[in-house]
C-alpha positions in Angstrom: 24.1 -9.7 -19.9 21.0 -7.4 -18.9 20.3 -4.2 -20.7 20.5 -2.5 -16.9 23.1 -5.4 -15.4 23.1 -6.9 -12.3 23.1 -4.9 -9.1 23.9 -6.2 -5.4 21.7 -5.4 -2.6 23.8 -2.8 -1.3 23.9 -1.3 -4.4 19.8 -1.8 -4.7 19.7 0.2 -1.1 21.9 3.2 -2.5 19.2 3.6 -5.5 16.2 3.8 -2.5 17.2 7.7 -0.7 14.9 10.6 -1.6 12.2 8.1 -3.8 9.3 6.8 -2.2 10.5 3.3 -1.0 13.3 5.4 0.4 11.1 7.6 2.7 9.1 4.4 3.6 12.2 3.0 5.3 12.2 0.3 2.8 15.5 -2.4 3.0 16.7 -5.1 0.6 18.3 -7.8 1.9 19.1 -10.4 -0.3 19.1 -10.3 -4.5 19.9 -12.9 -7.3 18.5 -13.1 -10.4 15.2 -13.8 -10.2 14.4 -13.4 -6.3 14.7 -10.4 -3.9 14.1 -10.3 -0.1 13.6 -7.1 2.0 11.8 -5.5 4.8 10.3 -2.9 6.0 9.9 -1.5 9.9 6.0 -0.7 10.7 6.1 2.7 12.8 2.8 5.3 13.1 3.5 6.7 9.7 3.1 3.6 7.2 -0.8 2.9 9.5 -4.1 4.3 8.2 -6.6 5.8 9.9 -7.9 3.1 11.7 -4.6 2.3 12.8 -3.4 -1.1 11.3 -0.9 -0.5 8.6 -2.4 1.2 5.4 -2.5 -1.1 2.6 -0.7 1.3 0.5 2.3 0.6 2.1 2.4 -3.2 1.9 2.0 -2.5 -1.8 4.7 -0.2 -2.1 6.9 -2.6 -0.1 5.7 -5.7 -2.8 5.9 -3.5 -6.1 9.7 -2.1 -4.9 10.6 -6.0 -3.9 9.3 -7.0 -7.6 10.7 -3.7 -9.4 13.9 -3.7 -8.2 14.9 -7.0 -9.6 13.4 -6.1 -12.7 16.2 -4.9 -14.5 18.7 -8.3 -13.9 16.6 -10.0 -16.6 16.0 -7.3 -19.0 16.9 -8.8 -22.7 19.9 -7.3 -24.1 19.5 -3.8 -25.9 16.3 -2.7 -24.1 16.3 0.4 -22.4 13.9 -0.8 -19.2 10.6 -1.5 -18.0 7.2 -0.2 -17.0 4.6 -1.8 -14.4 1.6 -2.4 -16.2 -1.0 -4.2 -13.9 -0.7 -5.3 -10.2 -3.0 -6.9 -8.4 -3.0 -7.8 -4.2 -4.7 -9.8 -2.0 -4.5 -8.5 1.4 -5.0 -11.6 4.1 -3.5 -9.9 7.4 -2.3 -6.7 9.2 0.3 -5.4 11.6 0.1 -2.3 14.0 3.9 -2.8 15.0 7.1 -4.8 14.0 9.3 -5.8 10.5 7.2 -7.3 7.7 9.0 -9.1 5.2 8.9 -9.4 1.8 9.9 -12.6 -0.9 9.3 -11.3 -4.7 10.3 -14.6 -7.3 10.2 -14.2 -11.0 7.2 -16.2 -12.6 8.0 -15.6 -16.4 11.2 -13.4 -18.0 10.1 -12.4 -21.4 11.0 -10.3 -23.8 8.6 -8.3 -24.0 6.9 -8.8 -20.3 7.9 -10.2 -16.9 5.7 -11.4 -14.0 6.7 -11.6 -10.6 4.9 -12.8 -7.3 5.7 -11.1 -3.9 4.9 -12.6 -0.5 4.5 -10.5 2.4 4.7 -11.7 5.6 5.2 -10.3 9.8 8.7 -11.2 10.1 7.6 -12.3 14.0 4.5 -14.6 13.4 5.3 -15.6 9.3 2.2 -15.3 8.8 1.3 -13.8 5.8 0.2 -10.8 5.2 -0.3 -10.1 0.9 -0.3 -11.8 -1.9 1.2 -9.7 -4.9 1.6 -9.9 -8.4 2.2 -7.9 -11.2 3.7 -7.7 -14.7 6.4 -5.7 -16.4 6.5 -4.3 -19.8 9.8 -4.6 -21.2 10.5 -0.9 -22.6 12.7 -1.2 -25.8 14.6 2.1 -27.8 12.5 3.6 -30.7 
């Protein structure tokens, strides 16, 4: 059993009102240990400037999509986790539509635990970031 146990994605979604995936209009759509799907509807507010959608929001959709699932593989009698790096690689845009996000476990430690995100535009598939980043497994002093 994890220190934080298993949640559903409707319970994932009930976590998401008044923080900042919330306000982003972020969704999860699928969860099992280890992988998470969601999505996220572009409108005017998630786009930059220039009008394609800022890159701070396909971030926050990866880092929530790798987060979230997080706490299913904590190690018994920790007491949660911490992002410690994150890296993207951003290969596409959207000015309109639903991207879609995959995050997979790549390692569940006991002290650390890396996960991959792919983001793609639900419409096309084709992919729009490349994501990784690694947890620090937070234990009680």
């Amino acid at each position: 059993m994890a220190a934080t146990g298993f949640l559903t994605a409707d319970e994932l979604n009930a976590l998401l009102p008044g923080t900042l995936p919330g306000l982003l209009g972020i969704v999860v759509d699928t969860h099992e240990p280890g992988r998470l799907t969601s999505h996220l509807d572009v409108r005017p507010e998630l786009l930059a400037p220039n009008g394609y959608l800022h890159a701070g929001t396909v971030v926050t959709l990866a880092d929530t999509s790798c987060g979230l699932p997080t706490r299913a593989l904590l190690p018994e009698g920790s007491s949660g986790f911490t992002t410690i790096e994150l890296k993207s690689n951003h290969l596409g845009t959207a000015r309109e539509g639903r991207i879609t996000c995959e995050a997979t476990a790549a390692h569940a430690g006991r002290t650390t635990q890396v996960w991959d995100a792919v983001v793609r535009n639900a419409e096309s598939g084709k992919t729009i970031a490349l994501f990784r980043c690694t947890q620090s497994v937070l234990w009680p002093r």
